[in-house]
C-alpha positions as CSV (number, residue, x, y, z in Angstrom):
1,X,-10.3,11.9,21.1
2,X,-9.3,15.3,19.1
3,X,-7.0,18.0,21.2
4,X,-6.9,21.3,19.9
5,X,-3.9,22.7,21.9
6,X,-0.8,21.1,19.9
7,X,1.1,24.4,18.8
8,X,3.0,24.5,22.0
9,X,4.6,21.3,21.5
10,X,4.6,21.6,17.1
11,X,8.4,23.1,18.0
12,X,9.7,20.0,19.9
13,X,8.3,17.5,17.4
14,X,9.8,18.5,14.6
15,X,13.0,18.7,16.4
16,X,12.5,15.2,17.3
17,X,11.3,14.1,13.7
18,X,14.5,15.5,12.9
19,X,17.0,13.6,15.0
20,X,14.8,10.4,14.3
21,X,15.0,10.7,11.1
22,X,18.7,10.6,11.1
23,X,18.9,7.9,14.0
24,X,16.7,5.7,11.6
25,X,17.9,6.5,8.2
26,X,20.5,3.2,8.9
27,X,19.3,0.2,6.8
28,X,17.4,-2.5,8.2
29,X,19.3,-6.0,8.9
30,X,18.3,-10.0,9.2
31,X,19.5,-11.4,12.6
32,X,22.3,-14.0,12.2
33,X,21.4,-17.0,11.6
34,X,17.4,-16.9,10.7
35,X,17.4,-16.9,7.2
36,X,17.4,-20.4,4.7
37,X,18.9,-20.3,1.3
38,X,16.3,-18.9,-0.7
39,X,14.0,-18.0,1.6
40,X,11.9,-15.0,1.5
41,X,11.2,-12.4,4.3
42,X,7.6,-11.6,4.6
43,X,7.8,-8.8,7.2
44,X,5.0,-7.5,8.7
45,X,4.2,-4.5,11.1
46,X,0.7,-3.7,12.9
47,X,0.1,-0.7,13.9
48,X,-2.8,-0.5,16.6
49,X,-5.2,2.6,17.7
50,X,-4.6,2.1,21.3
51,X,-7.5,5.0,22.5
52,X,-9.9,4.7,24.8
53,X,-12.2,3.4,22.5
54,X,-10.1,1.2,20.9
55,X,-10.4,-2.3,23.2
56,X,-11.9,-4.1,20.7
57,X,-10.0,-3.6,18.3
58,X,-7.2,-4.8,20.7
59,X,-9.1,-8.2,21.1
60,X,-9.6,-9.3,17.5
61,X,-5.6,-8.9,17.2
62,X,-5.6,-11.0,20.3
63,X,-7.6,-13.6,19.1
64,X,-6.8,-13.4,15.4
65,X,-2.8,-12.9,15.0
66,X,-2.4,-16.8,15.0
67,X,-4.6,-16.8,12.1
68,X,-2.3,-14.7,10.0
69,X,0.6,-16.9,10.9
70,X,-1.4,-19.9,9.6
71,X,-2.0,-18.6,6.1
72,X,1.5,-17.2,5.8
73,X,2.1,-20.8,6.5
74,X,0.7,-22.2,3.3
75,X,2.4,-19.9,1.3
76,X,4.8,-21.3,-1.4
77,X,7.5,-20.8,-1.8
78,X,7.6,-21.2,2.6
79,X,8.5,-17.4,3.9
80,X,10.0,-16.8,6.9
81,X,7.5,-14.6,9.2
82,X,8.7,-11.6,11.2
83,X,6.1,-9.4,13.0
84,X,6.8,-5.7,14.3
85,X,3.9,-3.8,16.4
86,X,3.0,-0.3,17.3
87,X,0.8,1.5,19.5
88,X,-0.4,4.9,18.7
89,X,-3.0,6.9,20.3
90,X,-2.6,6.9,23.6
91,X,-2.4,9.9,25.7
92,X,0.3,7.5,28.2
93,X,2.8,7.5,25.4
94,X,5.0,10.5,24.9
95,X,3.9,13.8,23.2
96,X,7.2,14.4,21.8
97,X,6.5,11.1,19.8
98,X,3.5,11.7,18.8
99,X,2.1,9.3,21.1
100,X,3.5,6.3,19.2
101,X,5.1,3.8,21.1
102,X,7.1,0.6,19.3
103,X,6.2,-2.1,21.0
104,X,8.7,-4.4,19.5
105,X,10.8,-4.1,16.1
106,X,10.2,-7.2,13.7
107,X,11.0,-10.1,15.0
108,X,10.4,-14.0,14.3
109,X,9.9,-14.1,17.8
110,X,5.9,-14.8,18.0
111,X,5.6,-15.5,21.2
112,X,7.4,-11.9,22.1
113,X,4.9,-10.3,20.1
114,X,1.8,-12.2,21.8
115,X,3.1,-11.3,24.7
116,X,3.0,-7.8,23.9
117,X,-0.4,-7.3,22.5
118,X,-1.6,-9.0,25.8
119,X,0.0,-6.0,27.7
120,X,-1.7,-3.3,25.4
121,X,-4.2,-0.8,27.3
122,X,-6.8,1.7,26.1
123,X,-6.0,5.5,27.3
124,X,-7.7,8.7,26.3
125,X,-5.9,9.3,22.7
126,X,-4.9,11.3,19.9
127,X,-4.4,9.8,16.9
128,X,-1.9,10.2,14.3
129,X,-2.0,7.7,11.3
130,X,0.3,9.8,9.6
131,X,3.4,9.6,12.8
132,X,2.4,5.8,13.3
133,X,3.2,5.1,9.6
134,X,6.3,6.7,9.8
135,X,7.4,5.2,12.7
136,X,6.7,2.1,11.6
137,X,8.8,3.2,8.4
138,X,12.1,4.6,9.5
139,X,12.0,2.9,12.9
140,X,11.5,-0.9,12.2
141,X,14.6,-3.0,10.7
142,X,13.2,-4.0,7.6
143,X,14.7,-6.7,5.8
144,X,16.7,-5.3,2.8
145,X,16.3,-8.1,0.3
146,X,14.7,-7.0,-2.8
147,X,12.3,-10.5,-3.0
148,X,11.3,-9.4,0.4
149,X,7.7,-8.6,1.3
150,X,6.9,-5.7,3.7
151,X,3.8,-5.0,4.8
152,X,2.1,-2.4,7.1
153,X,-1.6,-2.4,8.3
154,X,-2.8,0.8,10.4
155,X,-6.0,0.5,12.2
156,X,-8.3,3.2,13.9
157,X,-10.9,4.9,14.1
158,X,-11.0,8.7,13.9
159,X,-9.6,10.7,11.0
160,X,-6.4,9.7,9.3
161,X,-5.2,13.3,8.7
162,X,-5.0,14.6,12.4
163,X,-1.3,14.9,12.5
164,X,-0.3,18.7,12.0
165,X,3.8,17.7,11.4
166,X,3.1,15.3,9.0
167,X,0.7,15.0,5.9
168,X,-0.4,11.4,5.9
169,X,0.1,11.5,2.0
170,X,3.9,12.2,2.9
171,X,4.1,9.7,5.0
172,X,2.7,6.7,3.0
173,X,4.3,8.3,0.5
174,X,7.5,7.3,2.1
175,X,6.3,3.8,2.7
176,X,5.7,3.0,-0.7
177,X,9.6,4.4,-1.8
178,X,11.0,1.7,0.5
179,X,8.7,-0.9,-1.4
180,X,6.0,-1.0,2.1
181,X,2.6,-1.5,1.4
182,X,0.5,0.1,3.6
183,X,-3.2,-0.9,4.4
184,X,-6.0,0.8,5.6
185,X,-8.3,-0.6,8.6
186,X,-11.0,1.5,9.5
187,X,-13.1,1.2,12.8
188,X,-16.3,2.4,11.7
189,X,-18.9,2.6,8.8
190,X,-18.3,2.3,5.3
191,X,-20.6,5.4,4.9
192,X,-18.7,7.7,7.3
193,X,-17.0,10.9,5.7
194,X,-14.1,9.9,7.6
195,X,-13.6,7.2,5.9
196,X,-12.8,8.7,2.5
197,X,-9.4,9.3,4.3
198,X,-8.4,5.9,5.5
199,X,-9.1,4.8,1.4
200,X,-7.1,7.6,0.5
201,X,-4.4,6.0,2.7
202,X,-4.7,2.5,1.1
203,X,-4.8,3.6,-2.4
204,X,-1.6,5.7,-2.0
205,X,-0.2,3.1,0.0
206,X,-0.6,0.1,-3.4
207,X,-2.4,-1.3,-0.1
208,X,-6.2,-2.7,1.0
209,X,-8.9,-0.7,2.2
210,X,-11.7,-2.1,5.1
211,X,-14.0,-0.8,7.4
212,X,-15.1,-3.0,9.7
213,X,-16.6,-3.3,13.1
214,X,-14.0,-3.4,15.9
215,X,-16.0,-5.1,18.2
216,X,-17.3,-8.1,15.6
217,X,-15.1,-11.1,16.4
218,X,-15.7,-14.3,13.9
219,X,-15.0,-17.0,16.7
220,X,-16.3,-20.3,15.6
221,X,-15.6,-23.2,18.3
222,X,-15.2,-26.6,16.8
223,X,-14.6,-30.3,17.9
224,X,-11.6,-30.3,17.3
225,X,-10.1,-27.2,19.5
226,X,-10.1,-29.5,22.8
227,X,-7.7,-31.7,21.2
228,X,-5.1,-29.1,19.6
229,X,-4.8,-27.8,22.5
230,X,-3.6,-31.0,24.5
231,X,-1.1,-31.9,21.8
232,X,-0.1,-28.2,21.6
233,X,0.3,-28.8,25.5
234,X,2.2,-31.9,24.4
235,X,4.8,-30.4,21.7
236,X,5.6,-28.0,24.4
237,X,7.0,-31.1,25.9
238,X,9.9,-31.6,22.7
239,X,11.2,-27.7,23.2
240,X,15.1,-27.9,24.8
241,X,16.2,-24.7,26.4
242,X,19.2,-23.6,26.2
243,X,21.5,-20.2,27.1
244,X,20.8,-17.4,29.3
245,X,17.0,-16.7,28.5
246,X,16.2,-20.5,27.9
247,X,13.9,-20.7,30.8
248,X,12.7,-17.6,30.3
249,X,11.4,-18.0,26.7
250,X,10.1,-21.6,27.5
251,X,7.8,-20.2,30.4
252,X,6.7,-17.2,28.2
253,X,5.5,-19.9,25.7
254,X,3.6,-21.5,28.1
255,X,2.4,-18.2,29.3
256,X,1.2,-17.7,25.6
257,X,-0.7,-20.4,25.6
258,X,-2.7,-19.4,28.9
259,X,-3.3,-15.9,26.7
260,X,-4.5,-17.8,23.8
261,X,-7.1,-20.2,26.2
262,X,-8.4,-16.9,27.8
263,X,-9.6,-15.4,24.8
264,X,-11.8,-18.7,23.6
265,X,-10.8,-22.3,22.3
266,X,-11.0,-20.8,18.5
267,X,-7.2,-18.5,19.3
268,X,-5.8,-21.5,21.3
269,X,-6.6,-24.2,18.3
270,X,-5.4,-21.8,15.8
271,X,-2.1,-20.5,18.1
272,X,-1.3,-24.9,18.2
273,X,-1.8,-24.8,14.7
274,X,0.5,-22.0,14.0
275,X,3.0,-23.8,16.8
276,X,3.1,-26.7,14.5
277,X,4.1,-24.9,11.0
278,X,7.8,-23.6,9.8
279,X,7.0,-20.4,10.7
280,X,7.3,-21.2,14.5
281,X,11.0,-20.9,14.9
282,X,12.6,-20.9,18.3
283,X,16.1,-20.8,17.6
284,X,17.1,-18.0,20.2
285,X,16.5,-20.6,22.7
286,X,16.0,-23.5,21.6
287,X,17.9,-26.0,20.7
288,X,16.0,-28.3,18.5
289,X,15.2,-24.9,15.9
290,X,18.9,-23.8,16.8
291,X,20.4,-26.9,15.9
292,X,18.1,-26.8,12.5
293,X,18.1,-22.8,11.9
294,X,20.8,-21.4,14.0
295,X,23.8,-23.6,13.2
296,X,24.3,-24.4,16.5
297,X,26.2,-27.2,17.5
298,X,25.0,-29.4,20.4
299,X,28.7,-31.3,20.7
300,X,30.6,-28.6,21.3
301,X,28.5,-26.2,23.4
302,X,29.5,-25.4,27.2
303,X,28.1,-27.0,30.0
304,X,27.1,-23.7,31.4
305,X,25.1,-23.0,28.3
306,X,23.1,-26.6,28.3
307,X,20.1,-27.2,30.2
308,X,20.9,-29.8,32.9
309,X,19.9,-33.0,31.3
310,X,22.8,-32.1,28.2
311,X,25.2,-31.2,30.8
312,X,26.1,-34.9,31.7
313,X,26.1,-36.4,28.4
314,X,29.0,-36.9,26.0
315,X,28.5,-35.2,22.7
316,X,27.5,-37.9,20.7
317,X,25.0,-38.7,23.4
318,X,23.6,-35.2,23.0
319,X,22.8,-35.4,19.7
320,X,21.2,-38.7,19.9
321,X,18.8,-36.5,22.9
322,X,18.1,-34.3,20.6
323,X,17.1,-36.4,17.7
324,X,15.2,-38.3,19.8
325,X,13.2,-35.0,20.9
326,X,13.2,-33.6,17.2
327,X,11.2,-37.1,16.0
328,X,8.6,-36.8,18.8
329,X,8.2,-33.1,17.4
330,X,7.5,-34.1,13.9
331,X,4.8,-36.9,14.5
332,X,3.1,-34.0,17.5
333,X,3.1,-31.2,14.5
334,X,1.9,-33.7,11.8
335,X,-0.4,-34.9,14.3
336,X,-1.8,-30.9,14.8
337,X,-1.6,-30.5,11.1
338,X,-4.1,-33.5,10.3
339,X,-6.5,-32.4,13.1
340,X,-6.2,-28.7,11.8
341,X,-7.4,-29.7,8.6
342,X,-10.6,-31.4,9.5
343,X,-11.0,-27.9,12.0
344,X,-10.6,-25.9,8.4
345,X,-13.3,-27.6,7.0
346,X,-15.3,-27.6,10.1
347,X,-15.0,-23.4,9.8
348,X,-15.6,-23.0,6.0
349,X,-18.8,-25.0,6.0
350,X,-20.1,-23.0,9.6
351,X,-19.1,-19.8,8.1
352,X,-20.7,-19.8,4.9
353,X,-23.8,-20.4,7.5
354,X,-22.9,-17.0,9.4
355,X,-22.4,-15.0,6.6
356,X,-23.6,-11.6,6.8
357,X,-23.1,-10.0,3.4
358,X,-21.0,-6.2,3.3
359,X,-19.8,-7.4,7.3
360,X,-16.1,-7.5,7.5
361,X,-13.8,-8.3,10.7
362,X,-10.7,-7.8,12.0
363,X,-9.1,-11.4,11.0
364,X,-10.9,-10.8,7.1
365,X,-9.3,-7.9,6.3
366,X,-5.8,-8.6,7.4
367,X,-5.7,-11.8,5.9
368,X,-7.8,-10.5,2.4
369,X,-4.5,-8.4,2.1
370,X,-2.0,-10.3,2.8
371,X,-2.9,-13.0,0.9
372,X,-3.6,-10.4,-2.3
373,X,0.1,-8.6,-1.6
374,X,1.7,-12.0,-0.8
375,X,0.0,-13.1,-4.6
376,X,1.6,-10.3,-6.4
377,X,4.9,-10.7,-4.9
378,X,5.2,-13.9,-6.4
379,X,4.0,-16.4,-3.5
380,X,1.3,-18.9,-4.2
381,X,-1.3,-20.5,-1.6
């Protein structure tokens, strides 16, 4: 939806692009503890038309972000994954923002960010490619490692140069100086004349261009979703809690799988997948990824910190817990990994039977660019 009556408030948002700008201008940081020696960042930040036409869109992220984690997966060398989303277009978000909302800053937690796009709603809308890019830019805390890969993938569906603040050009403009690539999902047909400007948008942004049909969801059910799902059920079983938020986080994961289930057997075999691979860290709160990421140190922890079947134990008794739980994880996720394969080749040979030929979804264009900007930054699948 288009409004015409923006002068009124053209005043306040520049005065709030202003103080922004100098709010955000701090460089990004890793949080302590996640990174590996050697290991590359691949950071990556959706931002989502969140209109009232926009629901389907909202879906295929649903039921395709466990996808993305998977390929990132195979990438060598192994990255480590951090996700950021926005919402934009939605007349429930603030004005003075440009109705952009950040639903969370980049984060390895996956589960956060599921958790997120389930809460996403459609309301009326006016949509500003150019702000959400820019928010997206100066607000998220990108990592500042050269090697790094940073990524941003706007999605919508009506013009890309509504915004009258900010020329989009500008503002991917100022992705691309901070080394972001910026892609280009449209939500409509290839031969609309509002397209040219979501190309525009990709080709400025050294990004990927796709229209695609928001509603068109590949979803292919195999034999071997029942049973990722019960040893997903099962590795849920190896997780340790720990600290302040350790319940918390261990329902929410539950919680995430529910989400997945909801929206078909296809998201909740490809979320156990995803639960099985590196990029799956847990180390905020739990123990088995803190112990292995985190540098945490079971035998000297305080009781008040352990979940109550630690407390009791003597510190060499705790780690011996522990590695117990952490060799039941290892045979669950190679377990997952072995049955994911055989549901990989179940997909490729049923998709090559559904092909339609110029049709592109959600799930295909994300992961067509990704995998291309991953290539030329050096990674290899």
């Amino acid at each position: 939806m288009r409004k015409n009556n923006l002068s009124k408030i053209k005043a306040i948002l520049i005065s709030s692009l202003l103080i922004g700008g100098a709010a955000h201008a701090a460089p990004g940081h890793v949080q302590p503890g996640q990174a590996q020696p050697g290991a590359r960042h691949v950071d990556v930040v959706i931002a989502l038309d969140t209109s009232s036409s926009m629901d389907g869109l909202i879906d295929s992220a649903r039921q395709k972000l466990w996808d993305v984690v998977n390929l990132l997966s195979q990438a060598k060398p192994q990255p480590i994954l951090r996700v950021g989303l926005i919402a934009y277009g939605n007349t429930g978000f603030s004005p003075q923002a440009g109705w952009v909302h950040k639903e969370s800053d980049l984060t390895t937690d996956l589960d956060g960010i599921y958790s997120k796009l389930f809460a996403l709603r459609t309301n009326g809308g006016t949509e500003y490619v150019a702000r959400a890019v820019t928010d997206a830019t100066n607000t998220m805390q990108w990592d500042q490692d050269q090697q790094a890969l940073k990524i941003i993938f706007v999605a919508g569906n009506e013009p890309a140069n509504q915004d009258p603040i900010i020329p989009v050009e500008s503002a991917v403009q100022a992705a691309r100086e901070k080394g972001i690539f910026v892609n280009a999902i449209y939500c409509g047909s290839q031969s609309a004349g509002e397209a040219i400007g979501w190309q525009s948008v990709a080709r400025l942004g050294g990004g990927k261009y796709a229209a695609i049909d928001q509603n068109r969801v590949v979803a292919i059910n195999t034999p071997m979703d029942e049973e990722l799902n019960r040893l997903s059920g099962e590795l849920n079983k190896t997780y340790v809690s720990y600290g302040r938020k350790g319940k918390e986080k261990a329902a929410n994961q539950m919680a995430q799988d529910k989400n997945a289930q909801s929206v078909g057997g296809m998201a909740a075999a490809s979320r156990a997948a995803a639960k099985s691979s590196g990029l799956y860290r847990n180390e905020e709160w739990d123990l088995l990824d803190a112990r292995a990421h985190g540098g945490k140190d079971v035998k000297t922890m305080a009781a008040d910190e352990l979940p109550a079947e630690l407390r009791d134990l003597k510190p060499a008794e705790r780690e011996v817990y522990l590695d117990g739980k952490a060799k039941q994880r290892t045979e669950l996720q190679q377990k997952i990994a072995e049955t994911n394969k055989r549901r990989e080749v179940y997909i490729a040979a049923e998709r090559k039977k559904t092909a339609k030929p110029g049709s592109m979804a959600f799930d295909d264009a994300v992961t067509g660019a990704i995998k291309t900007e991953a290539q030329s930054a050096g990674f290899a699948f």
